[in-house]
C-alpha positions as CSV (number, residue, x, y, z in Angstrom):
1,X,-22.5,-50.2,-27.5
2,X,-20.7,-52.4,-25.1
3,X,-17.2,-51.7,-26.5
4,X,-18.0,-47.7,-26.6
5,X,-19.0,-48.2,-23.1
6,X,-15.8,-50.2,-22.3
7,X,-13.7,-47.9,-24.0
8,X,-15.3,-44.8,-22.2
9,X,-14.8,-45.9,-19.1
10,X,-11.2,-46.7,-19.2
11,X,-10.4,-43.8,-21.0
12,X,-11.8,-41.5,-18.3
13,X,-9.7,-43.9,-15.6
14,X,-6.7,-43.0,-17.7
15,X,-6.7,-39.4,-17.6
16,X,-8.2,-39.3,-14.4
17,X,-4.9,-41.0,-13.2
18,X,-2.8,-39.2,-15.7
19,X,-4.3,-35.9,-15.2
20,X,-5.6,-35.5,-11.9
21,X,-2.6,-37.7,-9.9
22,X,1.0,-38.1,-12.0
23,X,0.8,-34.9,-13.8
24,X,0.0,-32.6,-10.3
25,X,3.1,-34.6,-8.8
26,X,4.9,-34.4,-11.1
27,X,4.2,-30.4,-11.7
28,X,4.8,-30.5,-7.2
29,X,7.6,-32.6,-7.4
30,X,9.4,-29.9,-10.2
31,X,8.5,-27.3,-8.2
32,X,10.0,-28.7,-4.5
33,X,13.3,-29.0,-7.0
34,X,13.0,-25.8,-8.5
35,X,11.5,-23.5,-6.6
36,X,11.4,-24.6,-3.3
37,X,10.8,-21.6,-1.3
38,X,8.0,-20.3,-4.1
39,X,6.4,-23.7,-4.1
40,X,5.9,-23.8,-0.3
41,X,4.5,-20.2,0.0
42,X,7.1,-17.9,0.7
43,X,7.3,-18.4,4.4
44,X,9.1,-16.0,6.3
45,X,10.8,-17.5,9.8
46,X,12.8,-15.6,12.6
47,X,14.6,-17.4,15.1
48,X,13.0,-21.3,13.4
49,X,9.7,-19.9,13.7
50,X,7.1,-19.3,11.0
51,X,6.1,-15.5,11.3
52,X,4.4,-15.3,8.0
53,X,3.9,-15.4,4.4
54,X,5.6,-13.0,2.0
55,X,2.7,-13.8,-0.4
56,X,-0.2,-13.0,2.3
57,X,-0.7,-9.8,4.4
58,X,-1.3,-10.2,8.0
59,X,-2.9,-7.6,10.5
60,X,-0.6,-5.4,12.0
61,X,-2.3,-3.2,15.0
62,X,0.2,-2.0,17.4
63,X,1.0,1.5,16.9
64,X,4.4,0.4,16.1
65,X,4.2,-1.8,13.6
66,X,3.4,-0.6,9.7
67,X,-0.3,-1.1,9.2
68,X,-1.4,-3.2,6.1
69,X,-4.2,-2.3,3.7
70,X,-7.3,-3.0,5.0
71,X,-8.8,-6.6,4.5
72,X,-12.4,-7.8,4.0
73,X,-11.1,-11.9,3.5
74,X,-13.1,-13.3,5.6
75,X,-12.3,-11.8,9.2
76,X,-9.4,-10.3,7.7
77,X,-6.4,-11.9,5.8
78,X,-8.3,-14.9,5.9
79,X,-6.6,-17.2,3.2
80,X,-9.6,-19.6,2.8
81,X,-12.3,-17.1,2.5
82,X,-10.4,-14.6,-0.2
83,X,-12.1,-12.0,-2.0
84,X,-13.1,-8.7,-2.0
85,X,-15.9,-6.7,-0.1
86,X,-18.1,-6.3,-3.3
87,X,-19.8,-3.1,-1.7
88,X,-20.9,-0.3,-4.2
89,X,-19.9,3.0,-3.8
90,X,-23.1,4.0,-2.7
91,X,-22.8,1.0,0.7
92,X,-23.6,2.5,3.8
93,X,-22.0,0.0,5.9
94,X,-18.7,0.4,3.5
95,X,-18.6,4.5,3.5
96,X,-19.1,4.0,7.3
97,X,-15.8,1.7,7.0
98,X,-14.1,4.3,5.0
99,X,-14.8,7.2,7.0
100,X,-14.0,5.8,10.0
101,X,-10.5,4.4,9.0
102,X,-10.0,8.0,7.2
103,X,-11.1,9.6,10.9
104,X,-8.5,7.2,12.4
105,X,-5.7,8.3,10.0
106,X,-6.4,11.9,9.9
107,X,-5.8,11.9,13.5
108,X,-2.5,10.4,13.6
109,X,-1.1,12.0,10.4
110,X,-3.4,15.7,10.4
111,X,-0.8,17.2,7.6
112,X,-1.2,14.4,5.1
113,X,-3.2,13.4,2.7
114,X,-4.5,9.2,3.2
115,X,-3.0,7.7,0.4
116,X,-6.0,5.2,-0.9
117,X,-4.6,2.1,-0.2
118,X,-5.1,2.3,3.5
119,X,-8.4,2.9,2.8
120,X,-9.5,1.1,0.1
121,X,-9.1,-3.3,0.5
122,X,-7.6,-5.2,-2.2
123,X,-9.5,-7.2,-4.6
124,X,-8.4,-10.5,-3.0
125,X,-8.3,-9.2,0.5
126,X,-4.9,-10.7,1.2
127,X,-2.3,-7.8,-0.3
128,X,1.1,-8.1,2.0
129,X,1.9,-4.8,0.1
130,X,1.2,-1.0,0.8
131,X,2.5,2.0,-1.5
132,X,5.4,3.9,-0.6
133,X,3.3,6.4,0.1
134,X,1.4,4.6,2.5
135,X,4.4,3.9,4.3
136,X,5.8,7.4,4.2
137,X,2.5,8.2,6.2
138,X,3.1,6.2,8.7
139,X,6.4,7.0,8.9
140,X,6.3,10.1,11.9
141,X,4.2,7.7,14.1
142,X,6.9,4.2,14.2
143,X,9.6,6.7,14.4
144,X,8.0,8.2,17.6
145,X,6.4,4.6,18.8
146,X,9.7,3.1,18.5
147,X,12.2,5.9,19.3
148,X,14.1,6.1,16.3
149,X,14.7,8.8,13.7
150,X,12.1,9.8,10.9
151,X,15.3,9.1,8.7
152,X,15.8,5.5,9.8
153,X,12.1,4.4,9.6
154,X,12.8,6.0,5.9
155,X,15.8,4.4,4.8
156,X,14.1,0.9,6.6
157,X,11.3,2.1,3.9
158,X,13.3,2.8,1.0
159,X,14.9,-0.7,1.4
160,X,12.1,-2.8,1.6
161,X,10.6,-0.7,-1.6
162,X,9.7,-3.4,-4.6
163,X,10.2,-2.0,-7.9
164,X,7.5,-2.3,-10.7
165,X,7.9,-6.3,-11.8
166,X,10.0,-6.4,-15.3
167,X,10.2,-2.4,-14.8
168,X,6.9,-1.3,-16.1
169,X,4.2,-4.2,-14.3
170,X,2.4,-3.1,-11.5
171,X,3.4,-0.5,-8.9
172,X,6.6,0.3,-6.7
173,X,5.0,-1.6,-3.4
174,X,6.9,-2.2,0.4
175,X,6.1,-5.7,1.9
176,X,4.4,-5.0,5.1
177,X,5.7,-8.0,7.1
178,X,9.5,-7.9,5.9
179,X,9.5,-4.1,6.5
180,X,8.1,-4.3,10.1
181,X,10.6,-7.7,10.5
182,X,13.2,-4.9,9.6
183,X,12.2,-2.4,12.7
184,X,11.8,-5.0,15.1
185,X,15.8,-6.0,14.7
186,X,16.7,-2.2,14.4
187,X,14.4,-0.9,17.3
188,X,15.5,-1.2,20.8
189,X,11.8,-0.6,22.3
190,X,9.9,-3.8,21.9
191,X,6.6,-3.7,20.8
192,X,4.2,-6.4,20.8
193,X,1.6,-7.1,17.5
């Protein structure tokens, strides 16, 4: 019994070191070589200063800036409290939500029809994409927030458009912080967040 015991015990010490310390620094340490921008999150600077995270949507609420889907992650992109609303259909407090931001985006785009994902969250609440069509609706109100031309805010759009992953995975997407990054170096009216 003693011996199983023994053995037990400095087996679990064993692949509690090998497991849970050299293999993780190892798999870091590989990935720092590797990858290193992937591995550190994707983290978008301008001018030596962190502005974001490819990887994780921010809020975007100046009328000059692209809006992102909305979030329910905590208080809203929050990375540590990730996840979805989990509100039925049939949730007062979400088709209050829904209506409201539909109300809101009716009124600045009355010809269009809201494309869903500015209406609907995402199921980890932290998507730094919107559809193309999203950002086609948004297009007439940067171009006149910002003073530029439909047409640039367009071809800005078009450029910052993600093809599906491999060609047929997901969705065509535009990343909302490299797209309004984009404006803020083309527009000559700045704009704050």
């Amino acid at each position: 019994m003693k011996k199983n015991l023994v053995t037990a015990v400095l087996m679990t010490l064993a692949t509690t070191v090998l497991f849970g310390l050299l293999f993780p620094l190892l798999i870091t340490g590989l990935a720092q070589v590797l990858f290193p921008k992937r591995a550190n999150g994707q983290l978008v600077t301008r001018n030596g200063k962190v502005v974001g995270s490819r990887l994780i949507g921010q809020s975007f609420s100046s009328a000059g800036y692209f809006h992102s889907r909305p979030s329910s992650a905590g208080t809203g992109y929050d990375a540590g409290n990730s996840s979805g609303s989990n509100l039925g259909p049939t949730n007062q407090s979400l088709i209050a939500r829904v209506q409201q931001d539909a109300d809101r985006l009716q009124a600045e785009n009355p010809a269009a029809a809201i494309p869903m994902d500015l209406l609907t969250t995402s199921g980890s609440g932290l998507d730094p994409h919107i559809s193309p069509e999203a950002a086609e609706f948004q297009v007439p109100r940067i171009a006149q927030e910002r003073g530029l031309s439909a047409d640039v805010v367009r071809e800005a759009v078009r450029q910052h458009t993600e093809p599906r992953q491999f060609g047929f995975l997901g969705e065509p997407r535009v990343n909302v912080l490299e797209l309004n990054l984009t404006l803020d170096e083309i527009s000559p009216k700045p704009v704050t967040r």
